[in-house]
N, C-alpha and C positions, 0 to 999 in steps of 0.2 A: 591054865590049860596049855598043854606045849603046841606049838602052832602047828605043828603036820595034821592036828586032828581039827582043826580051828578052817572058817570061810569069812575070803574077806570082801565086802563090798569095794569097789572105789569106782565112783564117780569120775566122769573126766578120761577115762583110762588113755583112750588117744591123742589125749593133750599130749604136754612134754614132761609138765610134772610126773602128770598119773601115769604116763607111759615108764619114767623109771623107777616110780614107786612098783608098779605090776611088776618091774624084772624082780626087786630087791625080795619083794614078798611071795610071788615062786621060788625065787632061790633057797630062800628060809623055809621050803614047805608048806605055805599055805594054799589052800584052794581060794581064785582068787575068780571073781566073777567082776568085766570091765563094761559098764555103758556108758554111752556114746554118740552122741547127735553125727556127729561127722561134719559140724555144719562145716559152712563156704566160708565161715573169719578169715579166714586161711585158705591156704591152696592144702584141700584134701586129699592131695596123693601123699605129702606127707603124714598124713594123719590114719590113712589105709595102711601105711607101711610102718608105723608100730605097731600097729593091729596086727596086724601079717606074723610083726616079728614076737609078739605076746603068744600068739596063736602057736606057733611052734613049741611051746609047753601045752602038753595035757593037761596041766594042772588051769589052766585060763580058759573060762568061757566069754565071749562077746556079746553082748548086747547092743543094738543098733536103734536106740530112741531117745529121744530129748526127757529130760529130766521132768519137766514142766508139764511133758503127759500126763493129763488125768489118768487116776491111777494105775501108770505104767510101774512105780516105781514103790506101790501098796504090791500090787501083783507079784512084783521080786523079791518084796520080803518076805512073801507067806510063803513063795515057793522055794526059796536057798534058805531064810532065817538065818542070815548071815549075822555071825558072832561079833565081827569088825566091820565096819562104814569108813571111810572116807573119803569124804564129800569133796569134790575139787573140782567138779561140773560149773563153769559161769561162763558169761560174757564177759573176757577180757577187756582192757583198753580204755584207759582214761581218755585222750583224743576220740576216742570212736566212740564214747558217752555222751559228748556232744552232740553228736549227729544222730546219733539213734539211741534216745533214752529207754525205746519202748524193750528195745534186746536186750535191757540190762534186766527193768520191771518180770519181763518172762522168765527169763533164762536166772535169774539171781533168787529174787523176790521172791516166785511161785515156783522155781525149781526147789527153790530150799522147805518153800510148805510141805511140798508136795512130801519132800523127803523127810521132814517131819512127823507128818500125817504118821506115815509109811511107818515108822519106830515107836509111832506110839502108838501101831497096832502089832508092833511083833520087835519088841525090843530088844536088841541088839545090848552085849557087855561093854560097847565101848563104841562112843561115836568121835572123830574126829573131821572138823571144818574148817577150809580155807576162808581167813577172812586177809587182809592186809596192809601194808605198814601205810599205806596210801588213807587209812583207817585216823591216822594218828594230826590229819589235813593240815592247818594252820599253828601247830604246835612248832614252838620254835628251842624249847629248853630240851637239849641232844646228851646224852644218848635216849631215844625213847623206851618208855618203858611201861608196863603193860596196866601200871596202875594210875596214869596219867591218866587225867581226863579227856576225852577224845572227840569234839562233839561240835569241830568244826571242818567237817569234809570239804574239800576244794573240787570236787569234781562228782557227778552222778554217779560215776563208777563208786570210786568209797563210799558215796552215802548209802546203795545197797547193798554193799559189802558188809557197812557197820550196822544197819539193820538185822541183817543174818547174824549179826551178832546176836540183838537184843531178841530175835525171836526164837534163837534156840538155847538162850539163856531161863525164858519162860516155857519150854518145854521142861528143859531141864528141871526148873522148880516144879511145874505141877504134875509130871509124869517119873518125876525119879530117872529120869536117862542121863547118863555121865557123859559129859560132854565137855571136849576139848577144841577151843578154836587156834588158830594158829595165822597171825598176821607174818606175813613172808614179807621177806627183804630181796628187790630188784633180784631175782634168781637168772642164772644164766650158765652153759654148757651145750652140750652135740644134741641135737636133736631139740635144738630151743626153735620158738615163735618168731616166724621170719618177720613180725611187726616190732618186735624187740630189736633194742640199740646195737647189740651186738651183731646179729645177724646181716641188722642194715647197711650198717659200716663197713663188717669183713663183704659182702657181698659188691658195693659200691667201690670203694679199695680196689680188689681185685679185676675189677669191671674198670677201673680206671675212674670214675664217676664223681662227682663231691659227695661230703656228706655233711648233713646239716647238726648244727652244734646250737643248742637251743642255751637260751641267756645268756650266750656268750662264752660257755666254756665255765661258767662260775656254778658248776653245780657239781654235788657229793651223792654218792650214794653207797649204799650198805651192799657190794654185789655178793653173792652168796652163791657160792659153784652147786651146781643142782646135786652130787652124791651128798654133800656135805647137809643138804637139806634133810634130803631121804634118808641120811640117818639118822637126824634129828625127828623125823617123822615114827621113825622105826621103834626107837628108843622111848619115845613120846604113847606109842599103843599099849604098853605094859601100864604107864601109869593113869588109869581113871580116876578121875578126879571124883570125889566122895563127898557128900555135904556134911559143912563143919560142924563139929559136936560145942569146941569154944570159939575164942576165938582166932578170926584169919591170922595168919606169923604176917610177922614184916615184911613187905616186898612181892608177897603174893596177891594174883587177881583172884583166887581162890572169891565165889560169891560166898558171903555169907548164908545164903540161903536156899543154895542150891547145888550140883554136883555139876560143878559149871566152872571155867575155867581159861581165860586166854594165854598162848604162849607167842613172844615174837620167836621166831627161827631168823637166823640172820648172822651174817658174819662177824659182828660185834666192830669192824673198823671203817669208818667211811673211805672212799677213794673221790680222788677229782676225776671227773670226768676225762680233762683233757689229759690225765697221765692212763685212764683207759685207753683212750684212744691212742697212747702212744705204744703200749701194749699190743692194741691189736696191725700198728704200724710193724711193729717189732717181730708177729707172729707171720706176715703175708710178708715180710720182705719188700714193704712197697711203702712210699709214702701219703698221707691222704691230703686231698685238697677238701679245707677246708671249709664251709658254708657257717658264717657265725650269722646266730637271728637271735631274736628277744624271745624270750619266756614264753612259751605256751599256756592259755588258758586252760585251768585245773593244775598244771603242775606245780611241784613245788621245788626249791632249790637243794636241798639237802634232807636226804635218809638215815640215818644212823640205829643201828639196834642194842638196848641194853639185854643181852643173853645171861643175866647174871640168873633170873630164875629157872631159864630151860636149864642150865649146866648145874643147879640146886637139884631139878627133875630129875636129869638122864645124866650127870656125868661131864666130863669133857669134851667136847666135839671136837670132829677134825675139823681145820681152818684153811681150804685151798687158798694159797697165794696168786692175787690176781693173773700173773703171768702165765703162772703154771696151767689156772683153768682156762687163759683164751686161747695159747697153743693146742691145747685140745680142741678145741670148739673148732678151731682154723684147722685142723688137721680132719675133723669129722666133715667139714663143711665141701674139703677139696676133695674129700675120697666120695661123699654122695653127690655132688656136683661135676664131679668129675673134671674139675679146675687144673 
């Protein structure tokens, strides 16, 4: 079905994700229908103001309700029957799963029922769900990969995350909905989560302020420029995954028994942190005073992504070089802040 005649759900839309998935999937022609707690995780002017900027297409409608509404989100399928879903509505933040386990149980847990429920009463060609590399907990053998066993979370956050996995893996079997999860890799870009590292940093940087360096500077992760995602997301809605007639090929999470399927998305190369940071020293022209501290409880020291099955899916992806994407990031941050 070519996408102009095609609607697409997504979840989340005023995130930062969903916020540049909604430009990417206007762009392409699709009708794209965005809901949206608004909540306060965040300072919600920024989250008004991709709304705003979504809204400036016709082709975007807004929805203003938390996922986890009884059936607020039963109600939206009967009335769009939206063809594509993707689901990217949660509460954020491994540190802030410590403190309030109960926001992850609502917003993760019974947000994803709910949108469950919702598709298996008016099913959708193609569901696609954030879950993440935070999924992968105490796994230490790198690059990760999607057919690892996964099943020691380090934090409340991933354990609801990886639940959402295994509950829409069992819709998937017993209601025939193709369903795609997608564990992300540390994503970052303009319009990112002012509780994210980058944001922290360039924001304290330029503020003159320290910033804090957790374990010491001995940590990696897979950063992943937010287009580079979205195309990977893009690329990803064409192929629904189908339940296997033999047997799974090598390498694929393909279920055997269902139209079910995880992908990581992720930049395929770890970075040190401490050469992040000197990137984003690099991009503000400023140097940072450091704060080194120990390890934070749930975190883990290094991320890395095997993309050898997404690039099997979709092809090639583009690969932003670290530098390249916190220049932008630094360059979005001083023109909306007006630094």
């Amino acid at each position: 079905m070519p996408p102009e005649t095609r609607t697409a759900l997504v979840t989340g839309s005023a995130g930062f994700i969903g916020f540049h998935l909604c430009q990417r999937l206007l762009r392409d022609g699709f009708r794209v229908i965005g809901i949206d707690s608004l909540n306060a995780y965040y300072d919600v002017r920024l989250k008004e103001r991709r709304h705003q900027m979504l809204l400036q297409s016709p082709g975007f409608t807004a929805v203003e309700a938390a996922v986890e509404e009884p059936g607020r989100l039963a109600a939206l399928f009967a009335e769009a029957s939206p063809d594509i879903v993707i689901h990217l509505a949660a509460q954020a933040g491994v540190r802030h799963s410590i403190d309030a386990p109960r926001d992850y149980v609502n917003a993760n847990l019974i947000g994803t029922f709910e949108l469950l429920e919702a598709a298996r009463a008016h099913p959708p060609a193609h569901m696609l769900l954030a879950s993440t590399s935070s999924a992968y907990g105490a796994n230490t053998a790198m690059p990760y990969a999607e057919t690892d066993k996964a099943d020691t979370q380090m934090s409340f956050y991933a354990a609801t995350k990886k639940a959402t996995e295994a509950m829409a893996h069992s819709y998937a079997h017993l209601y025939a909905l193709p369903m795609t999860m997608f564990r992300f890799f540390t994503v970052y870009g303009p319009w990112g989560r002012p509780d994210m590292a980058l944001f922290k940093f360039t924001r304290n940087i330029l503020q003159g302020s320290p910033i804090d360096i957790y374990n010491h500077g001995d940590m990696q992760r897979d950063f992943t420029y937010v287009d580079d995602l979205v195309e990977g997301i893009r690329r990803l809605i064409e192929v629904a995954p189908e339940r296997p007639e033999g047997p799974v090929p090598e390498g694929d999470s393909l279920s055997p028994v269902a139209p079910f399927r995880v992908v990581n998305i992720g930049n395929g190369t770890p970075v040190r942190l401490l050469d992040f940071v000197e990137a984003i020293e690099a991009a503000t022209g400023r140097p940072a005073e450091r704060n080194l501290l120990p390890m934070q409880p749930g975190d883990v020291p290094a991320t890395w992504a095997d993309t050898a099955l997404l690039e099997r899916l979709v092809g090639p992806l583009p690969r932003t070089d670290i530098r390249d994407g916190v220049v932008a990031f630094v360059q979005w941050y001083r023109n909306y802040y007006q630094v």
